[in-house]
N, C-alpha and C positions, 0 to 999 in steps of 0.2 A: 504493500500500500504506500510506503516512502515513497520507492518511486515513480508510483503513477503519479502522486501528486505533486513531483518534485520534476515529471513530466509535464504535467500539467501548469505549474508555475510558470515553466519555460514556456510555452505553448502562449500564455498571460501575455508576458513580456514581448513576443514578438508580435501577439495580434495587437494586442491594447496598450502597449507601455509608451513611456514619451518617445522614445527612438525609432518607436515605428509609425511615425507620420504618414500620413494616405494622400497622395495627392489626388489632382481631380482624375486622370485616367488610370487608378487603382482601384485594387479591392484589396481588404483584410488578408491577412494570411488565414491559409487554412490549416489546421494541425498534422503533420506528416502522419504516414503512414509507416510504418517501421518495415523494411523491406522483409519478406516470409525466405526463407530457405530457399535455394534453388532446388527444383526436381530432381533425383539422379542422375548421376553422370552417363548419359548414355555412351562415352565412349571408353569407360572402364570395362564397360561389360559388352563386348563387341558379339555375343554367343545373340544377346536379346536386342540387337538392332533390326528391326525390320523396315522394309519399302514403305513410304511417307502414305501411300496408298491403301496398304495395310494395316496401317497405327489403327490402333481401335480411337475413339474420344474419352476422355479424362470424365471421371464423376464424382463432383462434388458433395461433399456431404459436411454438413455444420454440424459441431458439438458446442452445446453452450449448456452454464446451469440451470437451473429449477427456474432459479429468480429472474433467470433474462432470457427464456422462451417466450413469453409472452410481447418482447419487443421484436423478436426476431419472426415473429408470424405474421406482421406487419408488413416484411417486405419479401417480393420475390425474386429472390436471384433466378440465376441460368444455374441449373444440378446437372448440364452436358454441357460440355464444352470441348470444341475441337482439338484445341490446341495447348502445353505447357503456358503458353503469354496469355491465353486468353483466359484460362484460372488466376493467374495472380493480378488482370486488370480487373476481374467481377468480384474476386474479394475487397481489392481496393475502394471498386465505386459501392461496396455493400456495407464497408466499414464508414468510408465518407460520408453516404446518409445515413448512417446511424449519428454521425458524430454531429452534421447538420442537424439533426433532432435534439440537439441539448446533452446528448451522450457524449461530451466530450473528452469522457477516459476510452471510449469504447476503441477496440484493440482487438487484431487476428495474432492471437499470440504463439502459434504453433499451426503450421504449416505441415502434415507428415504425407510423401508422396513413396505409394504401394500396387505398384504393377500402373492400373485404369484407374487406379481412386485417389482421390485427395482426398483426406481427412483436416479440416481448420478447425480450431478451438480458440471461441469467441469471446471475448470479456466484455459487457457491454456497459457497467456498471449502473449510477444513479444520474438522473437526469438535476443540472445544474441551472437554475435560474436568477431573472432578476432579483435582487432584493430595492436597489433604486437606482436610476440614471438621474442627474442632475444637470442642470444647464452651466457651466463652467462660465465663460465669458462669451456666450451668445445669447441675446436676448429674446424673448419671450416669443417677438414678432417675427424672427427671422424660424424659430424652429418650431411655430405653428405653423408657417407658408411649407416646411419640408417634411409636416406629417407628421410632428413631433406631438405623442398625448402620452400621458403622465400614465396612464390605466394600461399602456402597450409595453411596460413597462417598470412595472412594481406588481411584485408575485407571479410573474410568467416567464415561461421555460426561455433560457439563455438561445437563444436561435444567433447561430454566423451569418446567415442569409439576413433577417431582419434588419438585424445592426449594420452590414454591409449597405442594405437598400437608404436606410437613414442619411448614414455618411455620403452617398451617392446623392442626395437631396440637398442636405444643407450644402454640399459642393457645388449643388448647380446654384443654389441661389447665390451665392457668395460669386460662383461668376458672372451672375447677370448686374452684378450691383459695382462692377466693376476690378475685381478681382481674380481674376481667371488664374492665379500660381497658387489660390488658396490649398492648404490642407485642414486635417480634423482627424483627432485623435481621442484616445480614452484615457482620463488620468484619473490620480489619485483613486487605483483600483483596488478593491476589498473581497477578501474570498472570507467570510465565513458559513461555513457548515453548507459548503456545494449552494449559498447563493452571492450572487457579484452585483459591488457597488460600485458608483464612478463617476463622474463627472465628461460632460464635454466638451471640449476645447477645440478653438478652430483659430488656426492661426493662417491670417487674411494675407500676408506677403503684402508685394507693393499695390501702389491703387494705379490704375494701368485706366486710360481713357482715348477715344477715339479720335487719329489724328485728321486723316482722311478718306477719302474714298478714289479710287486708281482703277479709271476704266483702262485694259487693253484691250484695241484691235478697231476695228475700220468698221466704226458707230456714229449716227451723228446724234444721238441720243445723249441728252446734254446731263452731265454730273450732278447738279442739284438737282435734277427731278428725280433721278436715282436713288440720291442721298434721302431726301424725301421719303418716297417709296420705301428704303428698305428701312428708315429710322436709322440709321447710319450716320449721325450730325456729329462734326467736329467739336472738341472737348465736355462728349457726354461721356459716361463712365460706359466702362466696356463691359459688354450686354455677348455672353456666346448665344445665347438663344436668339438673337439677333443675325447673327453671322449664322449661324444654321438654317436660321430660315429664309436665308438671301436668296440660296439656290432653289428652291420652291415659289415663292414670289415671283424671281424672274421668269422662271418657267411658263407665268401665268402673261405675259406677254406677248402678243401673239406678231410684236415687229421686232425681236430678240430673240437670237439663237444663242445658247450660255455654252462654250465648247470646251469649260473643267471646272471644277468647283472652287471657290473662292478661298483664297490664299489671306492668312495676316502674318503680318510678321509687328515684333515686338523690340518698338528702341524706344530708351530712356522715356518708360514710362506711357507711352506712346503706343495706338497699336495702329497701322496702316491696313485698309483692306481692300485687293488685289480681287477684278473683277475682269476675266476673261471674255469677253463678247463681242457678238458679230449683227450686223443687220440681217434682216430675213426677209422677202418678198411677203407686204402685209396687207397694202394698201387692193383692195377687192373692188372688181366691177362683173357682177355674173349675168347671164342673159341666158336663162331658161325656154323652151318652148316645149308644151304638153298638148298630144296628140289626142280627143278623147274620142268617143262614140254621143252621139247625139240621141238620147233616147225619146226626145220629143220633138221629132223630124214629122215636118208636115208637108204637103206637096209643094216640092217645087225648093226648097230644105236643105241643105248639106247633109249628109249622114256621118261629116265630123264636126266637130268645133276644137278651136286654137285655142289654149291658155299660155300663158305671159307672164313671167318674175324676173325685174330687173333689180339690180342692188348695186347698190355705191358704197365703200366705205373707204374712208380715210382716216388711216390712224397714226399715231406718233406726228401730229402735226410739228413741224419746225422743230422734233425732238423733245420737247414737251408732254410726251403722251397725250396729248388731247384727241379725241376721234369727231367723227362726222358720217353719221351715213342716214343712209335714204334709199326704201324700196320703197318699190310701185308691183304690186301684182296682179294681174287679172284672172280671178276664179272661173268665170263662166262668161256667156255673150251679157249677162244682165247685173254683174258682181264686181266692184272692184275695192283694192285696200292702196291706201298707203299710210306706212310707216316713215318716222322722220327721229331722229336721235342723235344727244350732244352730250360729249364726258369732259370734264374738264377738271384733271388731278391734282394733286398740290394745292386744295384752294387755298388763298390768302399764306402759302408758305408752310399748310400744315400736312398731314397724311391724307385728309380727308378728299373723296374724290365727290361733285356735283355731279350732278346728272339731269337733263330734261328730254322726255320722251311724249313724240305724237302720235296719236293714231287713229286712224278714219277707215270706214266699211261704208259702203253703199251699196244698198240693191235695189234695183228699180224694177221689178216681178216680183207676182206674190207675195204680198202684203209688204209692198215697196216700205223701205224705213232708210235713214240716216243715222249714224253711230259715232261720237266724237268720244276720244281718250288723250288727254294730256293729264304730265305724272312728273314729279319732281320728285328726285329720290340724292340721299347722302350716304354716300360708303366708306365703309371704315377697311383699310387691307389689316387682317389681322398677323401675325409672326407664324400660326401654325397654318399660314397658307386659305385661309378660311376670310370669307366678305360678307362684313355685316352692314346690313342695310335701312335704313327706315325712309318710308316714300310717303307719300301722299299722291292721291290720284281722285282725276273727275270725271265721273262717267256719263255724260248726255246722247240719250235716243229721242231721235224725232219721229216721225210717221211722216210722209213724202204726201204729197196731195192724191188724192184719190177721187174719183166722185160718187165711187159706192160708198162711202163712210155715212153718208147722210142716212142711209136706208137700212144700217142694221138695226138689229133689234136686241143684238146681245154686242160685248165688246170682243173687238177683233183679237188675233192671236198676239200682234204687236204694240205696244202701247207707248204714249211719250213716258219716260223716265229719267230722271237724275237720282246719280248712284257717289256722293264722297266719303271715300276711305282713307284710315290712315291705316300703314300695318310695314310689316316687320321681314326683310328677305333675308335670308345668310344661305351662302355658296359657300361649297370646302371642294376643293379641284386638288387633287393628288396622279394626276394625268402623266405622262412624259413624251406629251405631246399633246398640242391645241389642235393640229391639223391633221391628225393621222399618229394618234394613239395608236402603243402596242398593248403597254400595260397602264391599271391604275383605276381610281376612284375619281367617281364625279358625285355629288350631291346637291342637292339646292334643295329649298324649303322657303313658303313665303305663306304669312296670313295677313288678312284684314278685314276690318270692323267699320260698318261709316251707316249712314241714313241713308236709307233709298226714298226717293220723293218722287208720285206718280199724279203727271200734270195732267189737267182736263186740255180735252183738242177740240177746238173750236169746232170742229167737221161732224163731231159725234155728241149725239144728244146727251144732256146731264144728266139724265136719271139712268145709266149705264151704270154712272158710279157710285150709286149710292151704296149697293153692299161690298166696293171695294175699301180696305184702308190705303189711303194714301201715302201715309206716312207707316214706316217697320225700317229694324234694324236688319243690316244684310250681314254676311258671313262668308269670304272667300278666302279658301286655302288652296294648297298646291305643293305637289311633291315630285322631285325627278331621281330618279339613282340610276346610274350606269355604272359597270365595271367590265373591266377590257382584260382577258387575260392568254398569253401568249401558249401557242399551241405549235408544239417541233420549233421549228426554226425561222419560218416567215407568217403561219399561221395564227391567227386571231381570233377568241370569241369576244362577240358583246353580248352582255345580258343586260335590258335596261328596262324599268318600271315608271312609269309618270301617269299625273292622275289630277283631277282638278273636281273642284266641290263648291257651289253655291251654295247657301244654305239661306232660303227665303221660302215664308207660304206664297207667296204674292211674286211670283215671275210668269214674265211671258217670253214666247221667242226672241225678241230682241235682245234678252236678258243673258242668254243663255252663250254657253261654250261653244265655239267650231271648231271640229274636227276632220280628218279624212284626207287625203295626200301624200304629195311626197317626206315631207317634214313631220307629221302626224301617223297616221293610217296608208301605207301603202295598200294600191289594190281600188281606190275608189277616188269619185272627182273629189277635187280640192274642195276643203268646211263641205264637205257632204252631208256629215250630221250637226243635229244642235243637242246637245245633253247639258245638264243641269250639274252631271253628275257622271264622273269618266274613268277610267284607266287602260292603260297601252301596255303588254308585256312585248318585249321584241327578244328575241336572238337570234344574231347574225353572228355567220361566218364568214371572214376573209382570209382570202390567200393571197399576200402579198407577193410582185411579180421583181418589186422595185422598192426604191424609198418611197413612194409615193405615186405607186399603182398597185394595183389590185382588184380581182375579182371575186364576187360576194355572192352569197345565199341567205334570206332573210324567212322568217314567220314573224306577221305581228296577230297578236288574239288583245281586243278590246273588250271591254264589257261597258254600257254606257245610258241612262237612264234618262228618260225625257221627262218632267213633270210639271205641269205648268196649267193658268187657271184655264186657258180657252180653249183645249183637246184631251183628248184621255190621256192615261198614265201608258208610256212607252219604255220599252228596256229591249236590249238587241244585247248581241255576242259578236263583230263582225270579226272576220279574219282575211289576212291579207298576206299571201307568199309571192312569192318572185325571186327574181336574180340580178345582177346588173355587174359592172364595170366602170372603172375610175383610171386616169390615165393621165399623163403628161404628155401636153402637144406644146407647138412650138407659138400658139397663141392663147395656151392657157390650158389647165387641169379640165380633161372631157368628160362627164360623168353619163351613163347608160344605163336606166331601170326598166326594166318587165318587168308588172306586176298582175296578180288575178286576186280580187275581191267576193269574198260569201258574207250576206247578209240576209236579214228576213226581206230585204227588199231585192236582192240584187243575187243570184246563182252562179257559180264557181264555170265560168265559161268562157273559155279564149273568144269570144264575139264582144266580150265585158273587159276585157285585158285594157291594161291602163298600159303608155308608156310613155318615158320621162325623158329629156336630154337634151345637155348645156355645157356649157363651158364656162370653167370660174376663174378667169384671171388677177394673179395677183402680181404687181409690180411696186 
């Protein structure tokens, strides 16, 4: 018993005593294993060598006493084992988690090797715990942010692992507050009666704070806005979690290509940070054309109709990061949208980015309406890669002149409405790639809360609305998740869920969701359906040809609810398969969809095949 414990003293001194300081890319020491006896000599006895083919496998077998079987039924080693190396590594990793367990006498103290069998005799002894940790010269605040609770930590089992995770905690904070040589140790340690006391001590080294920031490479993308961006500002205190999450951020750029991970180096107190980048073609003008079938083809009629998506965007203006863009799409002969949008980062010199966003729908068929959406939104870039957002937005539907309005006798499916919300988006993009992901996570999530307000129309008698309320609180949420994961060597799955929820008694068509296309629902015309209430599962396969071509296989399966005051209650399942191609030409990336549509409205038939193709230029 001396010298276990005279072992174990030792064992003290090295993990926890003052001379063994942890710095930040350490861990504790673990207490050795005392090396077991080698096997016998196989070349004394040359009669019992046999072919490497022939060796039978070694069988383990444990002896331990009374009192420490019950620890040892806990764990399962390997009782076969190939090889002489591969018995003395599964007693090592079988003694290590015992000793991981607060067993830290535990010990293979006899090794005996007879013909096939190993025989180990185990010591496992008493499990050693806290009696108390105390805060040395760290304060209260800094070892509540690392997880530090007084109860994890008085009367429970001595864990390596615990105490290791701790230290690994207060070291990160200690380097975000500008100390990154910091270390943390355990003093003034107390062993009575198998339980340990101590104090803990962190000695901060120097205070080290941010000199500059150092693009290289052929960017015109200007330094302050970077510095900005990444929270990188000259003589703030040096932040690693900062510099960690430089390479994620920029990632999220889509006019930056990052070609090594960001470098510091550290003089007099100083830390300069080394930022390897290149320009990337970002600036977008794409020009869409969608072939469809005419299913309401009257004499004399095309049996096709043309759809139309053109986009502009301009981004990294003058290096700045600011964007600019602008679609115009055409759904149908009677449908058009345009979309209008401005980012403008850095505002007034801080992280935060502005934003203002247009948007207009018109249909002039079937209960013609007008649809206006302008939205001011402030983003925050956050360090773990993740954008948090708060917007405001206004939503006004008109009813377009009609001259049947006068003659109903009930209220039509579309009605005038104003809808303002305030609410809440955050995006977390862990992608390794904006344009042509292999691997990685996409997420977004957005809600909002506002007054919907339902206007009387001149055109339609008053007493329509007497049993409606004009005035109710509205409810829109929204969820996206995609993940990309690489498959052999050029191969790519995506699996991706999005979904969208109004939550009102009082909605009509105009209110409602579109869905259906290439962006949405392959398989059917562009906003085909209206739902209240939606979701999309897709998985797609690519086979990458190139950096940036590839040929795909798609399923999407929707499920999507209609509910609203002026028609019955509708719910569909539609599905939508196909295939396409994507490519690099010498006037821009060509993209190629076929797709085939099943709904309750619409039957699984190449006569119904949709197909899609454009070119996206980016310079």
């Amino acid at each position: 018993m001396y010298v276990r414990l005279l072992a174990f003293g030792v064992f003290l001194w090295l993990l926890l005593g003052s001379t063994a300081a942890v710095w930040a890319q350490s861990s504790p020491s673990i207490p050795a294993l005392q090396s077991p006896p080698l096997p016998p000599d196989s070349v004394a006895k040359p009669q019992a060598v046999l072919p490497v083919a022939a060796r039978k496998p070694w069988v383990l077998v444990l002896e331990a006493d009374a009192a420490d079987q019950p620890v040892l039924r806990r764990y399962r080693p390997r009782l076969v084992l190939p090889d002489s190396l591969s018995v003395v590594r599964e007693v090592r990793e079988l003694v290590l988690a015992i000793q991981n367990a607060a067993y830290l006498l535990a010990s293979a103290d006899r090794l005996r090797w007879q013909q096939d069998t190993v025989r180990v005799t185990l010591y496992v002894g008493e499990q050693f715990r806290w009696a108390q940790l105390r805060s040395g010269n760290l304060g209260d605040a800094l070892l509540t942010r690392a997880g530090y609770r007084e109860r994890f930590f008085t009367a429970k089992p001595f864990l390596p692992a615990e105490w290791t995770r701790l230290q690994q905690r207060i070291l990160a904070e200690a380097e975000n507050q500008g100390y990154p040589f910091a270390s943390v140790r355990l003093d003034s340690v107390t062993l009575t009666d198998r339980e340990v006391s101590g104090r803990v001590v962190l000695e901060r080294g120097p205070v080290v704070y941010f000199d500059s920031l150092e693009v290289v490479g052929a960017t015109k993308t200007r330094k302050q806005f970077l510095a900005r961006y990444l929270q990188i500002l000259p003589n703030q205190p040096y932040s690693q979690q900062r510099v960690d999450a430089a390479a994620r951020l920029l990632r999220q750029l889509p006019y930056l290509r990052l070609r090594a991970q960001p470098e510091v180096r550290f003089a007099q107190h100083k830390a300069r940070v080394y930022l390897l980048l290149e320009d990337r073609p970002s600036n977008q003008f794409d020009a869409i054309v969608g072939i469809l079938p005419n299913t309401a083809t009257n004499t004399g009629q095309k049996k096709v109709q043309l759809t139309g998506d053109v986009t502009i965007n301009l981004r990294n203006i003058r290096g700045g990061g600011k964007q600019l863009g602008l679609q115009w799409r055409k759904v149908d002969a009677a449908s058009q949208l345009l979309d209008a949008q401005y980012v403008h980062p850095g505002f007034f010199g801080t992280p935060l980015e502005v934003g203002a966003s247009f948007n207009l729908y018109r249909q002039t068929q079937a209960n013609p309406f007008q649809t206006v959406r302008p939205r001011l939104q402030v983003t925050y870039p956050t360090p773990s890669a993740g954008r948090v957002a708060l917007f405001t937005e206004w939503r006004s539907s008109r009813l377009l002149a009609d001259s049947t309005y006068k003659l109903l006798t009930a209220l039509p499916s579309t009605i005038d409405t104003r809808y303002d919300a305030y609410g809440l988006d955050y995006t977390w993009n862990a992608l390794d790639d904006l344009y042509f992901p292999r691997r990685g996570t996409l997420a977004t999530g957005q809600a909002a809360i506002g007054n919907k307000r339902i206007s009387k129309n001149s055109e339609l008698n008053d007493t329509l609305y007497q049993r409606v309320a004009l005035r109710t609180t509205q409810v829109t949420l929204g969820l996206r998740l995609e993940q990309y994961f690489r498959l052999g060597r050029n191969g790519v799955l995506l699996t991706r869920v999005r979904g969208e929820a109004l939550l009102n008694k009082r909605l009509f068509l105009n209110d409602l969701f579109r869905l259906g296309g290439l962006t949405t629902l392959r398989g059917f015309n562009e906003l085909n359906f209206y739902a209240n209430q939606y979701a999309v599962g897709t998985v797609e396969f690519r086979q990458f040809t190139g950096q940036d071509a590839y040929v795909f296989l798609f399923a999407d399966q929707a499920w999507l609810r209609q509910d609203i005051v002026a028609q019955p209650y509708y719910e569909d399942a539609p599905t939508g398969l196909g295939a396409g191609l994507s490519f690099r030409t010498g006037a821009g990336v060509f993209q190629f969809v076929y797709s085939l549509g099943r709904s309750e409205q619409q039957k699984l038939a190449l006569n119904a095949s949709k197909i899609h193709f454009g070119i996206t230029n980016r310079f």
